[in-house]
C-alpha positions as CSV (number, residue, x, y, z in Angstrom):
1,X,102.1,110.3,63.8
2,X,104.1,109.2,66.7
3,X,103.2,105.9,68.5
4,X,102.0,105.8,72.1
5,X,103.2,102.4,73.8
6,X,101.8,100.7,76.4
7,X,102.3,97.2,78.5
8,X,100.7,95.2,80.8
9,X,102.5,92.8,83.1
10,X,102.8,90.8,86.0
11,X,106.3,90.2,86.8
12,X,109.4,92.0,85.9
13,X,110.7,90.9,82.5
14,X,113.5,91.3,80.5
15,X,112.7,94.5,78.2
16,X,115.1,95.6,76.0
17,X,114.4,99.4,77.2
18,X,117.5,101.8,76.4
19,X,117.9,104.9,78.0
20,X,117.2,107.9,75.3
21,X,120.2,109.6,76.6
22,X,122.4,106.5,74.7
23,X,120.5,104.6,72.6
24,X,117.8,105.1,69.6
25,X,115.9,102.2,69.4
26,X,113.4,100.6,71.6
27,X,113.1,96.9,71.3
28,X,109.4,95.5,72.7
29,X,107.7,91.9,72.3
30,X,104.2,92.3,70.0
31,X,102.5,88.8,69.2
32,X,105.8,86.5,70.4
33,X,108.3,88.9,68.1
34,X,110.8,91.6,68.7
35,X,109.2,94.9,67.5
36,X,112.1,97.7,66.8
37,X,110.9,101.1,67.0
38,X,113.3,104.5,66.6
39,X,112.9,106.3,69.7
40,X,112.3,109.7,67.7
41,X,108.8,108.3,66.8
42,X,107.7,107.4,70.3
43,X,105.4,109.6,72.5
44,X,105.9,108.0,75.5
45,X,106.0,105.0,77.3
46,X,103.6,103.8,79.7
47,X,103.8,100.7,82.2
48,X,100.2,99.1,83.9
49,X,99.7,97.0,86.1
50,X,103.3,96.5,86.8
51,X,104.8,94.1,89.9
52,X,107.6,92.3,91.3
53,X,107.4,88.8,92.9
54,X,109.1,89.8,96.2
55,X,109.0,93.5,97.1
56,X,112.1,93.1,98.9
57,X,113.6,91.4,96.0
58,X,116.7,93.9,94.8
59,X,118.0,95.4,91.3
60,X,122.2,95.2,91.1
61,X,123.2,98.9,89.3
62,X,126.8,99.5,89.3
63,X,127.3,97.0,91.9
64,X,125.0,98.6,94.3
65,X,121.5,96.2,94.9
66,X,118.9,99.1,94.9
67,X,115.8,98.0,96.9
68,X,112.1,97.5,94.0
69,X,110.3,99.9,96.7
70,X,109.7,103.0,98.6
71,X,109.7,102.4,102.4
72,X,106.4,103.0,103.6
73,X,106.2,102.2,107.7
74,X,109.3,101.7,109.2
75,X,110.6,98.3,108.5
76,X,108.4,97.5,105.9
77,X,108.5,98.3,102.1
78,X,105.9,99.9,99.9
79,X,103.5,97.2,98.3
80,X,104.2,98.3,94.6
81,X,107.2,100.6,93.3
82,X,104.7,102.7,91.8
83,X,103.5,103.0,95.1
84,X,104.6,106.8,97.5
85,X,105.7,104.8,100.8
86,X,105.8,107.3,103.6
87,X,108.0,110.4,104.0
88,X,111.0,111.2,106.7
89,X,112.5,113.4,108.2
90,X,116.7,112.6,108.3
91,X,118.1,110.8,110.6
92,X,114.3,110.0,112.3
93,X,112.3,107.1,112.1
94,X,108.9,107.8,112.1
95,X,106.7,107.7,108.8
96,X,105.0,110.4,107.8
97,X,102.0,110.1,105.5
98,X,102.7,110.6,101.8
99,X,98.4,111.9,101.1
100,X,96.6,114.5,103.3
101,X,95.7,114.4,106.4
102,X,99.4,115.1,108.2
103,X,99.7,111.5,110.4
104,X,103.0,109.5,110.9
105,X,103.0,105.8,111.2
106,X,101.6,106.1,114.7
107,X,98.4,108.0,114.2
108,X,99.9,110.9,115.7
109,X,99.8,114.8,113.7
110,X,102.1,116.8,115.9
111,X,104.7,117.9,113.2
112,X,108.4,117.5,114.1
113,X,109.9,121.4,113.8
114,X,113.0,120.8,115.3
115,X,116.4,120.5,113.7
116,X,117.6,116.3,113.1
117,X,121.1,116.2,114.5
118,X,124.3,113.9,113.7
119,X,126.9,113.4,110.8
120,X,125.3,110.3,109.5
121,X,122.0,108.2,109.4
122,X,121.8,106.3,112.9
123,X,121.5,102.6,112.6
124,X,118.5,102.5,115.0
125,X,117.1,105.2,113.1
126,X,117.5,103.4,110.0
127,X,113.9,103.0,108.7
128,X,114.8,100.6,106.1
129,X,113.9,96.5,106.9
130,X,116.3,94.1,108.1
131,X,118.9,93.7,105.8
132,X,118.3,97.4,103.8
133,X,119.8,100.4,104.8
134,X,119.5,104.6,103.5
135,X,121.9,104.4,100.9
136,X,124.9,107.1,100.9
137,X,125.9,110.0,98.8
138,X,128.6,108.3,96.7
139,X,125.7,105.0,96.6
140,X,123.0,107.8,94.9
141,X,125.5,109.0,93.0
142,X,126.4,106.0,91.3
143,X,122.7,105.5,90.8
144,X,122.3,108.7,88.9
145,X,125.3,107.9,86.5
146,X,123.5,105.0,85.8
147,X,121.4,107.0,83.3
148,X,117.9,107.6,83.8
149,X,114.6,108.9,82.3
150,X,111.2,110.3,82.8
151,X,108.3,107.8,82.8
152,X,105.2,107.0,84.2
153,X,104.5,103.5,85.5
154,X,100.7,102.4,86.7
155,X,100.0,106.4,86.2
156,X,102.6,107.8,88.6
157,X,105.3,109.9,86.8
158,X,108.8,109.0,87.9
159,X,112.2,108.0,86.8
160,X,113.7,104.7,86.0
161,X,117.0,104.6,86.9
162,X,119.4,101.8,85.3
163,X,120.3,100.3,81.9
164,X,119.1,96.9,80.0
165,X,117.1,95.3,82.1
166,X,118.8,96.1,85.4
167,X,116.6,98.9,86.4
168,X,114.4,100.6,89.3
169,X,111.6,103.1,89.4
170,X,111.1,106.0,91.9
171,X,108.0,107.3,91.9
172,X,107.8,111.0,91.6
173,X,105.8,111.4,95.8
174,X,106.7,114.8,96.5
175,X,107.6,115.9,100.0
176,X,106.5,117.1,102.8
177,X,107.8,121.3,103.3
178,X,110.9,121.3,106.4
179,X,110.2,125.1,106.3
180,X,107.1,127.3,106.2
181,X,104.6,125.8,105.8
182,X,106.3,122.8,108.0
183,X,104.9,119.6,106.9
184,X,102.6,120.7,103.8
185,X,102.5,118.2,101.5
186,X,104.6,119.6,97.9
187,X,105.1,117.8,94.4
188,X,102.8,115.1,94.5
189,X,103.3,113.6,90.9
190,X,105.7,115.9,90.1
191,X,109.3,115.7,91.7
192,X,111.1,112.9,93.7
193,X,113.6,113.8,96.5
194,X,115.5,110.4,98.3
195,X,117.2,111.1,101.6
196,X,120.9,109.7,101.6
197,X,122.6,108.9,104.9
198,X,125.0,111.7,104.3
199,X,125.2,115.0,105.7
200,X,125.4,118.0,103.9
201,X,128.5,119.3,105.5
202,X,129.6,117.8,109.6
203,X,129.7,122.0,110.4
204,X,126.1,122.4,108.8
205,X,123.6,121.0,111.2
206,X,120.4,122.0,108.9
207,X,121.1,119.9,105.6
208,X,122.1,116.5,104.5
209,X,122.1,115.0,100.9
210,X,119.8,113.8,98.7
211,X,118.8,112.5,95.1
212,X,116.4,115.0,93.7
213,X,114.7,114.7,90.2
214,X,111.9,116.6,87.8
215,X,111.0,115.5,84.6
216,X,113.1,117.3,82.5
217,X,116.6,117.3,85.6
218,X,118.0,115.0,87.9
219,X,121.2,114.8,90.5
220,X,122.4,115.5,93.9
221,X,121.5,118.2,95.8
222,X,120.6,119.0,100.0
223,X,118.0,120.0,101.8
224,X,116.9,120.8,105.4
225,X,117.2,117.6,107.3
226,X,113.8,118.5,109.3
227,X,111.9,118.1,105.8
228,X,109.8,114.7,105.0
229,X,111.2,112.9,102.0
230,X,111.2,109.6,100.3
231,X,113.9,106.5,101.5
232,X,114.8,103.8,98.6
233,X,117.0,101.6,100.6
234,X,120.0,99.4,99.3
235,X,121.1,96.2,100.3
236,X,123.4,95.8,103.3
């Protein structure tokens, strides 16, 4: 029978968590000791009650320092990185809610059907907080060659991105639609999508890029920019 592993912590601590893609064993602390376990008899690896000391404390990954949490109002972070943030629309900086009803960061509900323009992400449309920026392409990219995997943490399903103990997790939120139906909320739970600062192509005004994941894919793709997606900043 395979063996369902679970943790409770406070702080971020230095697991010895390998990414299946690379490594067979899974190393874990039971009773003071090391525990080794073959990956091949583990169901699945669950994280509770998980924190970090300083949500705006950062994660170095192939030297890029990758932001703990979502971005939730403009200029403020998420309080958990389990935790959805709020959702944007490229290049704009206004929040939109990550749960039903439809309401950005304002109160407002009047959805935003018009087409985000520019070749990059505007710094004073930069939603991230001071000091944090909306990471490029070739910044996501090196994220994804990071390795990742599928895992839940607090009961959200996401990906942890990283190796050893350097790693991040982005919450699997969904989006909100930037075509019919505009602003429906899609994927809760079961797909991430993180805006980049890059544009899909300076003579395609519609789309810009993005790291998009599932449980069983991840990589780069684009998207129209007028859709609501998640922002995981990096240091500036």
């Amino acid at each position: 029978m395979k063996k369902i592993i679970i943790f409770t912590c406070i702080i971020v601590i230095a697991l010895s968590l390998k990414s299946q893609e690379e490594f067979r064993t899974f190393n874990y602390i039971k009773n003071g000791s090391v525990v080794t376990i073959d990956i091949s008899n583990i169901d699945s690896v669950t994280f509770s009650n998980f924190s970090v000391p300083n949500n705006s404390t950062g994660v170095l990954i192939n030297g890029v320092i990758w932001a703990t949490c979502n971005v939730n109002k403009p200029g403020e972070f998420a309080s958990h990185p389990f935790t959805a943030g709020m959702f944007y629309q490229w290049n704009r900086k206004v929040g939109w809610s990550s749960t039903d009803p439809l309401v950005n960061h304002e109160g407002g509900g009047t959805w935003d059907d018009s087409d985000p323009e520019g070749d990059t992400w505007e710094k004073e449309n930069d939603p991230c907080p001071t000091g944090w920026r909306v990471p490029t392409f070739a910044e996501q990219e090196s994220l994804l060659n990071s390795g990742s995997f599928w895992g839940e943490l607090n009961g959200v399903n996401g990906r942890f991105f990283g190796n050893g103990t350097q790693r991040v997790f982005l919450p699997a939120a969904g989006c909100r639609s930037g075509f019919f139906p505009n602003g429906m909320l899609q994927g809760v739970n079961y797909f991430g999508k993180y805006w980049s600062s890059t544009s899909y192509d300076t003579n395609y005004s519609t789309g810009a890029e993005l790291l998009n994941f599932f449980s069983d894919y991840t990589g780069m793709g684009s998207q129209f920019r007028k859709g609501a997606y998640s922002v995981r900043c990096v240091a500036e």
